[in-house]
C-alpha positions in Angstrom: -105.0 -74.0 236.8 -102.9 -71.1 236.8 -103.8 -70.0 240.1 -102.6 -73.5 241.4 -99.3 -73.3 239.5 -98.8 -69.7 241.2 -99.6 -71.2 244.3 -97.5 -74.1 244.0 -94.7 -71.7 243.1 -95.2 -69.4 246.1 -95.4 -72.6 248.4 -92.1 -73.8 246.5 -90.4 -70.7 247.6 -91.9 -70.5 251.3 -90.3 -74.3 251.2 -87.0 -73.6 250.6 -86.9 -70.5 252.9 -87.9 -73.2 255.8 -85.8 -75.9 254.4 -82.4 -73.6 254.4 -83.8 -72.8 258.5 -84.1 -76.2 259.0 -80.8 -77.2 257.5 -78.5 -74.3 259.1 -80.1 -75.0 262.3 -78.9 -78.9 262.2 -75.6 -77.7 261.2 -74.7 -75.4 264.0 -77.1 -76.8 266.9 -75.9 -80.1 266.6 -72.2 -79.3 267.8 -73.3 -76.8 269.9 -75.4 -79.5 271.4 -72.5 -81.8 272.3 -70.6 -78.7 273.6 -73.5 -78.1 275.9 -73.7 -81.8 276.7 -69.7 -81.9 278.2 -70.6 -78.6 279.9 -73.6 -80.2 281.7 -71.4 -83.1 282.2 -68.6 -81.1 284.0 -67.1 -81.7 287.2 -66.5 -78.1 287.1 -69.2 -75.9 288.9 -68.6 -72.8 287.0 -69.1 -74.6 284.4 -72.0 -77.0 284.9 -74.2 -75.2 287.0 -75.1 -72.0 284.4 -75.2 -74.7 281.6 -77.8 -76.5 283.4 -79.6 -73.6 284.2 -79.5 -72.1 280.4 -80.6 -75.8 279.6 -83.5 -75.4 281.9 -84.8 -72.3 280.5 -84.5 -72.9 277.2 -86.9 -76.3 277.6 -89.1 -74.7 279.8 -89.8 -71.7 278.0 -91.9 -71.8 274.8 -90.0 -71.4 271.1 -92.0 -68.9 270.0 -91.1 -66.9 272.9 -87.2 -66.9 272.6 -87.6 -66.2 268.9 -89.7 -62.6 270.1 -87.3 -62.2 272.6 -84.2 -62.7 270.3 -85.4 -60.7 267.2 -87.0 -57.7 269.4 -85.3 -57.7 273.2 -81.5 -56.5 271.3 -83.3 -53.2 269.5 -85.3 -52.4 272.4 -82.2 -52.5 274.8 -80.2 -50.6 272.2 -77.3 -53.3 272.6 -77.2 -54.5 268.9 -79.3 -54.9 265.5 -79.7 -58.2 263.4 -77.8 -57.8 260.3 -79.0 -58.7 256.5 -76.7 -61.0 255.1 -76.0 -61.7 250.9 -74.9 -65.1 250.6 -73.6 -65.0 247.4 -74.3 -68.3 246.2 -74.6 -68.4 242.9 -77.3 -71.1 242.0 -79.7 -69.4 244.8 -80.5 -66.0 244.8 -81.1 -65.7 248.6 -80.5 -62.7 251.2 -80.9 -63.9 255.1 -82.8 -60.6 256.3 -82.5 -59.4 259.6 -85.2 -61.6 260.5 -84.2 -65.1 259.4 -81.0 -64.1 261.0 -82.9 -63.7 264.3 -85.2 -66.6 263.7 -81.5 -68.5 262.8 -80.1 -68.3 265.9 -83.3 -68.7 268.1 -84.1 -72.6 266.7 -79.9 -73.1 266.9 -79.9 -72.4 270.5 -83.3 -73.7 271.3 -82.6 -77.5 269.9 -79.1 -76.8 271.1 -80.6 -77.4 274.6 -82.7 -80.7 273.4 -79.9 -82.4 271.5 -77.6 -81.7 274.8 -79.5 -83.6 277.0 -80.4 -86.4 274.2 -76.0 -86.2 274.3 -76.0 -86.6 277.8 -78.2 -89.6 278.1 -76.6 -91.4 275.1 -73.3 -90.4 276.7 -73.8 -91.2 280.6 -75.6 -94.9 279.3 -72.1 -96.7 278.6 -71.1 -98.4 281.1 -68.0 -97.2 283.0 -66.2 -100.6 281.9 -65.8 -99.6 278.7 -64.2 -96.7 279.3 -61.8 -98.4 281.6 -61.2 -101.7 279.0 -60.1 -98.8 276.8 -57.6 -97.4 278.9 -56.1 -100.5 280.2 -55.6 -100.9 276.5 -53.1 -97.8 276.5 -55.8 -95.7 275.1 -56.3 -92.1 275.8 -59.6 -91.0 277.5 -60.0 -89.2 273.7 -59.1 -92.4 272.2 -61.9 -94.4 274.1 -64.5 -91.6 273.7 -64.1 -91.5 270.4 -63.2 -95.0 268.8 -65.6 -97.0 271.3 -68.0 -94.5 273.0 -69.0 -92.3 270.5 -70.4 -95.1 267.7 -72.2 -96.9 270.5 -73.9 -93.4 271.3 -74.7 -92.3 268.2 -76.6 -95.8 267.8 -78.9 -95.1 271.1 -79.4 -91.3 270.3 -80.7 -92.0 266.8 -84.3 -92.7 267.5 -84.8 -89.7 270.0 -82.9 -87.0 267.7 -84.4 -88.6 264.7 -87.9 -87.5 266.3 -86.3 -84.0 267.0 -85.0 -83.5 264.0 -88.5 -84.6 262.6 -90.3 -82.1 264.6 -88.1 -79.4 263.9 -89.3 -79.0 260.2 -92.2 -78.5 261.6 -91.5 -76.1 263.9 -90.1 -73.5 261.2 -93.5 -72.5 260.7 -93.0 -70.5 264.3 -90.6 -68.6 262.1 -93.6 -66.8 260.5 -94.7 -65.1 263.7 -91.8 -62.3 263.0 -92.8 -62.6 259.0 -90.0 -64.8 257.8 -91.0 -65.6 254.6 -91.4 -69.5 255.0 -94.1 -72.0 253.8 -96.5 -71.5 256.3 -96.2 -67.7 255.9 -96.9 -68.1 251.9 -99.9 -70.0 252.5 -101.3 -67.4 254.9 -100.8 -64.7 252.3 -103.2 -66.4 250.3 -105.7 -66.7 252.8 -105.0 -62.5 253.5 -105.6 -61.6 250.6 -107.4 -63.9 248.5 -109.4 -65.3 250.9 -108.2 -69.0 250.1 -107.7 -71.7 252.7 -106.4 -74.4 250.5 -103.6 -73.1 250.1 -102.7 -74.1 254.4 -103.4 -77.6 253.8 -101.1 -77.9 250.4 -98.6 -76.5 252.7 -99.4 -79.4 254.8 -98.1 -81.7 251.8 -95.0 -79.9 251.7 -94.3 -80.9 255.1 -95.7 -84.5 255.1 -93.2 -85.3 252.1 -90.5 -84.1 253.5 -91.4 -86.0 257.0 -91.5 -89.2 254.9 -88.2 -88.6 253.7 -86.4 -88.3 256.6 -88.2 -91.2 257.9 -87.2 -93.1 255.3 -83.7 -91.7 255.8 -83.4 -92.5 259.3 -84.5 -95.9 259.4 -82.3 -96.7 256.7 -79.4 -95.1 259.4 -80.5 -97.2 262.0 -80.4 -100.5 260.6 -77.1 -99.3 259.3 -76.2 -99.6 263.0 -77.3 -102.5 263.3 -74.4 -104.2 263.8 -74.2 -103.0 267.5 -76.9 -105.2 269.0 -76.2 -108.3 271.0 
């Protein structure tokens, strides 16, 4: 019994290592994502040709590659070194080392890339009438973007980024290849050094209750939306 409690602790801890990954990457890929969306979307060369090609390699290259290249290609070149950061936050004790930091900015840029081009198709599926009903209206093009475009996206991008966003809990467990201390990295520790499997599959839990969450959350958002269909 005690050896499950200090397993379920160690697990607890892994879990909010890859939770806090998962949450700061939703918070700064997701604008970053409609940045790279407009970019893509630009009648400017300089501007949409390099997006699309960043776009490009960033889908067709594997996650676990960027984050190797991100955490190791800056030391080796000598142009920079991840720093450690102290949040300060009082009700969590918790210091983003060097690596998270580099693991951090991998997954942002990574699913930066997906949610673009989930933008882009949400974006590019209203019709052109709309936008020009809008205008003849006296609206602004930012008016009509974001008073009629924008709600009637976000209801056709939900399923698609919902499944994103689902499988990027998931992927945090790449985070462990450079030994960020998340869930999946607890439960191999256990297997290291005491020779115990179990602990991989209770890990599993971890990750199948929090899947069913934002399941639950999500389809609660999209019948919230509801009120857009014919």
């Amino acid at each position: 019994m005690e050896l499950f409690l200090e397993v379920c602790s160690k697990l607890a801890n892994g879990f909010i290592t890859s939770f806090l990954l998962f949450a700061l990457t939703l918070i700064f890929a997701l604008p970053l994502g409609l940045l790279m969306s407009f970019c893509t979307m630009s009648k400017k060369p300089y501007l949409r040709v390099p997006m699309k090609l960043i776009v490009w390699v960033l889908r067709g290259t594997p996650l676990m590659l960027q984050i190797f290249a991100i955490f190791y290609l800056p030391g080796l070149l000598d142009l920079f070194i991840w720093p450690q950061i102290n949040t300060g936050w009082l009700w969590l004790d918790t210091t983003f080392t060097t690596r998270f930091i580099a693991a951090l900015v991998a997954f942002v840029i990574n699913y930066a890339a997906y949610f673009s081009e989930i933008y882009r198709g949400g974006i590019e599926s209203i019709s052109k009438g709309q936008y020009e009903a809008g205008q003849v209206l006296g609206l602004t093009k930012r008016q009509v973007f974001f008073k009629i475009v924008l709600l009637q996206v976000v209801k056709r991008i939900i399923p698609p980024m919902s499944n994103e966003i689902i499988t990027l809990i998931k992927d945090t467990s790449l985070a462990n290849t450079i030994a960020v201390y998340e869930l999946i990295y607890q439960a191999k520790e256990f297997m290291t050094v005491e020779g115990l499997i179990w602990p991989l599959f209770l890990a599993g839990g971890f990750y199948l209750l929090f899947v069913g969450l934002l399941t639950i959350i999500f389809g609660k958002i999209e019948k919230k939306l509801d009120y857009f269909k014919a």
